[in-house]
C-alpha positions in Angstrom: 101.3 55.1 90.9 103.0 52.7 93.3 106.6 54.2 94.3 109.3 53.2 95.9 112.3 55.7 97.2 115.0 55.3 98.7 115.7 57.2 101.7 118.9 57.7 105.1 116.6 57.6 107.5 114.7 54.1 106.2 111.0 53.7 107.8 109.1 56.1 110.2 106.4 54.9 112.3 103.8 56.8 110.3 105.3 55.6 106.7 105.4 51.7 108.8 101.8 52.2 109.1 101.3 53.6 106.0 102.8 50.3 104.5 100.5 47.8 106.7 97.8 49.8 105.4 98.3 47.9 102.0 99.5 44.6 103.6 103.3 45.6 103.2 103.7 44.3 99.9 100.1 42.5 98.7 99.7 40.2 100.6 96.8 41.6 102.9 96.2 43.3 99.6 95.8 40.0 97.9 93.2 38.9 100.8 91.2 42.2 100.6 90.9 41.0 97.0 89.6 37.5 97.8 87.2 39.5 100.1 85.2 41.8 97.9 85.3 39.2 95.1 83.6 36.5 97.6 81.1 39.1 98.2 81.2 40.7 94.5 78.2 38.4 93.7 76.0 40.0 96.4 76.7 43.8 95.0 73.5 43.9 93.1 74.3 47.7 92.8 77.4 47.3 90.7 76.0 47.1 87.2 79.0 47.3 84.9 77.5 51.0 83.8 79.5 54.2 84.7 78.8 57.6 84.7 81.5 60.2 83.8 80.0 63.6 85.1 81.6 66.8 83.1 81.3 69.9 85.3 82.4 72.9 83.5 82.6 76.2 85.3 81.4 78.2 83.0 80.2 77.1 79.2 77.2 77.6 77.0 73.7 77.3 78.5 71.3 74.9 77.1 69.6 77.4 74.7 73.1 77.0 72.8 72.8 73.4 72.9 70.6 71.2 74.0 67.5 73.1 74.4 67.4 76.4 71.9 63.5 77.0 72.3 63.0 78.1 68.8 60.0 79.4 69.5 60.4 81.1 72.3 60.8 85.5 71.8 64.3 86.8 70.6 65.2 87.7 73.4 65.1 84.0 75.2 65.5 81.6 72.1 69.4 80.4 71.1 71.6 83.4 69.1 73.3 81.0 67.1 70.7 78.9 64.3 69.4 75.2 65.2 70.3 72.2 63.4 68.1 68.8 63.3 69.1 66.4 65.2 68.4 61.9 64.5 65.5 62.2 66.6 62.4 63.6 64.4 61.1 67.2 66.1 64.2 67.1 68.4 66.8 70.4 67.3 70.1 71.1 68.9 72.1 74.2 69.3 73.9 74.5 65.5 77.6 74.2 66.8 76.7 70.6 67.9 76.7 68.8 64.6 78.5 65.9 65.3 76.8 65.4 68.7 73.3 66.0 66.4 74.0 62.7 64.2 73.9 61.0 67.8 71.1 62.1 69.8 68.6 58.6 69.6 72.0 57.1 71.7 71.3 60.4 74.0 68.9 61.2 76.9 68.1 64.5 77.5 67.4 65.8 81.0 64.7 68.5 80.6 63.5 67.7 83.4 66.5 69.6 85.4 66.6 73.0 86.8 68.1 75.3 89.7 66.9 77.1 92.2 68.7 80.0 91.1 68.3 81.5 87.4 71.3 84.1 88.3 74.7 83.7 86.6 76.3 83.3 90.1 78.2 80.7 91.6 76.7 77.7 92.7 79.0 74.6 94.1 78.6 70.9 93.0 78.7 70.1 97.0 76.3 71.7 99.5 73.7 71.0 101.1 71.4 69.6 98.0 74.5 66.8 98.2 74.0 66.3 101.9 77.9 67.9 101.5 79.3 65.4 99.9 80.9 64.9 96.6 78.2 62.9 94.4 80.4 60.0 93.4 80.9 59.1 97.3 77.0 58.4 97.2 78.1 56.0 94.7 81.0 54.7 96.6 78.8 54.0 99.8 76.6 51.1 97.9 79.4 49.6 95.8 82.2 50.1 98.0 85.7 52.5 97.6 87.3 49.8 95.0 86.2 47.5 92.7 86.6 44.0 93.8 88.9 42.8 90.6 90.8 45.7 89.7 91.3 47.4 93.1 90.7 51.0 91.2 88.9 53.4 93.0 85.4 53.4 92.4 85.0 57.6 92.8 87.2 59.7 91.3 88.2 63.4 90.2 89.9 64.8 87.6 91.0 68.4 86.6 93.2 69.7 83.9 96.8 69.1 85.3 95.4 65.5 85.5 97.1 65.3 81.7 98.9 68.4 81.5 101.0 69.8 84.5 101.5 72.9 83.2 98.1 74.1 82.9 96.5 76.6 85.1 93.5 75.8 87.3 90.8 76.1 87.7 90.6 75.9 91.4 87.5 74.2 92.7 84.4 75.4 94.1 84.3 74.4 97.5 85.6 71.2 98.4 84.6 68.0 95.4 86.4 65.7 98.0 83.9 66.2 101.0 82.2 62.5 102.3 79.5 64.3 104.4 78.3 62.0 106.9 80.2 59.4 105.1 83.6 57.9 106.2 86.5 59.8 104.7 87.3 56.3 103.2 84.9 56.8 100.5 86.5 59.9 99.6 87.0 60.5 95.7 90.4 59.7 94.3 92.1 62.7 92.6 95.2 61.7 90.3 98.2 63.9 91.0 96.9 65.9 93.7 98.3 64.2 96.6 95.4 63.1 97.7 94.8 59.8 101.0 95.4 57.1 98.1 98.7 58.0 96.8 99.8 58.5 100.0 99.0 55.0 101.4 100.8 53.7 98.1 104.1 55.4 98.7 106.4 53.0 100.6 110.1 54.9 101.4 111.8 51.4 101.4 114.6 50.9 98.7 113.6 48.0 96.2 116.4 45.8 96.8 115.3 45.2 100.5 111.8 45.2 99.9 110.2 43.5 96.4 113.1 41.8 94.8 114.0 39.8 98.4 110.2 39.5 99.7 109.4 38.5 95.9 112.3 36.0 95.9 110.7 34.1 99.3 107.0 34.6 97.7 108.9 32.2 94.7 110.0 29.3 97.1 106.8 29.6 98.7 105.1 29.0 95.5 107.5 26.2 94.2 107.0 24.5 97.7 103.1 24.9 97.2 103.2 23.9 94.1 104.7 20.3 94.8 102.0 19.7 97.6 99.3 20.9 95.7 96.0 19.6 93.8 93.2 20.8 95.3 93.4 23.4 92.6 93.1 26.2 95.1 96.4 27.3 94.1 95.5 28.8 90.9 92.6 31.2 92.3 95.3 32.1 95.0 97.8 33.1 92.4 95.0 35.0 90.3 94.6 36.9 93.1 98.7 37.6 94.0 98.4 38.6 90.5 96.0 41.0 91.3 97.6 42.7 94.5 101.0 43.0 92.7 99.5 44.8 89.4 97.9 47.1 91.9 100.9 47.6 93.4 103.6 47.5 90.9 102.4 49.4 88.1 99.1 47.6 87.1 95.3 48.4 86.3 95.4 52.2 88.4 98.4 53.6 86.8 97.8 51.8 83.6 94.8 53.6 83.3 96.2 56.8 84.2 98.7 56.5 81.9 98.0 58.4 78.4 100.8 56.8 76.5 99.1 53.3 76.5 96.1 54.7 74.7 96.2 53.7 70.8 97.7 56.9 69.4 95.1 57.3 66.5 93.0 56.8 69.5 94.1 59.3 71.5 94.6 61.8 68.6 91.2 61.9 68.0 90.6 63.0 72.0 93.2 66.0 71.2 91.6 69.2 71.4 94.4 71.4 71.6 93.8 72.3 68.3 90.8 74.2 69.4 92.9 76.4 71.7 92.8 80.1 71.0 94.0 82.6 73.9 93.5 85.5 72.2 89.8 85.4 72.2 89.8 85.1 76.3 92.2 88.3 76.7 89.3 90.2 77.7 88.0 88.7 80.7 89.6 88.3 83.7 89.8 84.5 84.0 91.2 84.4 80.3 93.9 86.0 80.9 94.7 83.6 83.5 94.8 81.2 80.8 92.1 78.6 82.5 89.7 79.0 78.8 92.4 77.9 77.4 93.5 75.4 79.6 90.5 74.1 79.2 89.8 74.0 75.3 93.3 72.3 75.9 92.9 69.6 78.4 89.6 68.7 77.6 89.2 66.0 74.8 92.2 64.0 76.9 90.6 64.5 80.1 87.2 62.8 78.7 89.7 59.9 76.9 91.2 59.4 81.1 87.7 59.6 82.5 86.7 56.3 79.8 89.9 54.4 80.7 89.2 55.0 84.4 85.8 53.6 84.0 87.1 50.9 81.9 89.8 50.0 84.6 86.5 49.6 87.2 86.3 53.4 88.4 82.1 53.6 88.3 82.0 57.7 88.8 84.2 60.2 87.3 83.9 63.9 87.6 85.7 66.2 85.1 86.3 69.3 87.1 87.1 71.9 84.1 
């Protein structure tokens, strides 16, 4: 996540600010830390519970799966057969097996509905939102990071997220809208560019940056050390700790990064196998290969959204 470049023309003003921004090398970091975990104790809101929100563009409808109103005429009630789920009386659409065995860990929603029964478009941000995306709502009462980890505490994630070379979908209208809210609380969005991964891209080479500024941070500390007993030193380090992980390669791009997952693990997430392009050449967004992109991506973008919530991100939308 964090990346260093070297560059000819060194630091611009606007790449200078950009480093200040993160306390040019965690030490302002490392204080921002100390702050939210002084006041981490008053954030009754934070819960430790997360909520990973899958928006599909597209998919079966609720008579295919969770509500197949048996007893509703033929021309209403699911086209596929029902299967009986844990809960006595409760049925499920009969693709959902597995999901079936599970449903007294579930709750169902039936509660929900649209204003619109049309099979038209209708975006996840408008005015029902107040026009912004619904995990900065989230962000406003917790704050935009969590106070140990520094992750983001919003966040979006689309199919290129874990594979590059797949094909949208584009969204509809703009997930990263904050509304009325400060841009600050806008979601993070892995790999698109987005305000974060800017602010954490210092074009400084390494060897006149970390491994010198590191180097004086050492004597500092073996200075400190010698003076002191207080036993503040030790919550001071936890916290350098901190800043640099953030900065260096530590709980954000740790969590972003697949390869660390268990590979039975991660196996088991693999949905690829599931991937059939011949069935989508009829339509128009099939052939653009986004079904498929999705049947894909999905199973590994659900095993990112749980290591992003794991890593302290409380709201995760899977745009797919």
């Amino acid at each position: 996540m964090f990346s260093i470049t070297g560059g000819p023309r060194g630091l611009n003003r606007r790449q200078f600010l950009t480093a200040g921004s993160l306390g040019f090398g965690g030490l302002s970091l490392a204080s921002m830390l100390a702050a939210g975990g002084a006041s981490n104790g008053t954030q009754q809101a934070v819960t430790g519970k997360s909520v990973i929100y899958l928006f599909q563009q597209g998919g079966p409808s609720q008579l295919e799966t969770f509500d197949p109103k048996v007893d509703a005429p033929d021309a209403i009630r699911t086209i596929t057969d029902t299967i009986q789920t844990s809960l006595p009386g409760v049925t499920f659409g009969s693709t959902m097996k597995q999901l079936a065995k599970l449903a007294d860990k579930l709750t169902i929603v039936r509660s929900f509905q649209t204003n619109n029964g049309g099979h038209n478009i209708q975006p996840i941000v408008g005015p029902d939102s107040l026009n912004a995306n619904i995990g900065t709502h989230y962000s406003r009462v917790v704050g935009p990071t969590h106070a140990r980890t520094g992750m983001p505490t919003n966040a979006i994630i689309y199919p290129s997220s874990v594979d590059k070379k797949v094909p949208g979908p584009s969204a509809r209208g703009n997930l990263s809208a904050t509304g009325d809210w400060s841009a600050g609380y806008a979601p993070f969005v892995p790999g698109a560019k987005g305000q974060l991964q800017k602010d954490m891209q210092l074009k400084l080479p390494p060897d006149r940056f970390f491994d010198d500024r590191r180097t004086i941070l050492k004597q500092l500390d073996k200075l400190n050390r010698q003076v002191d007993s207080t036993g503040q030193l030790e919550a001071i380090d936890d916290l350098q700790r901190q800043a640099y992980e953030l900065l260096l390669g530590g709980g954000v791009s740790n969590a972003l990064d697949l390869t660390q997952e268990d590979p039975r693990s991660l196996a088991r997430y693999d949905t690829s196998q599931y991937v059939t392009a011949h069935n989508w050449r009829s339509v128009s967004r099939g052939r653009s290969g986004y079904y498929s992109a999705q049947a894909k991506t999905i199973g590994h973008l659900l095993c990112l959204a749980r290591r992003l919530c794991e890593a302290g991100c409380g709201f995760v939308t899977i745009h797919a």
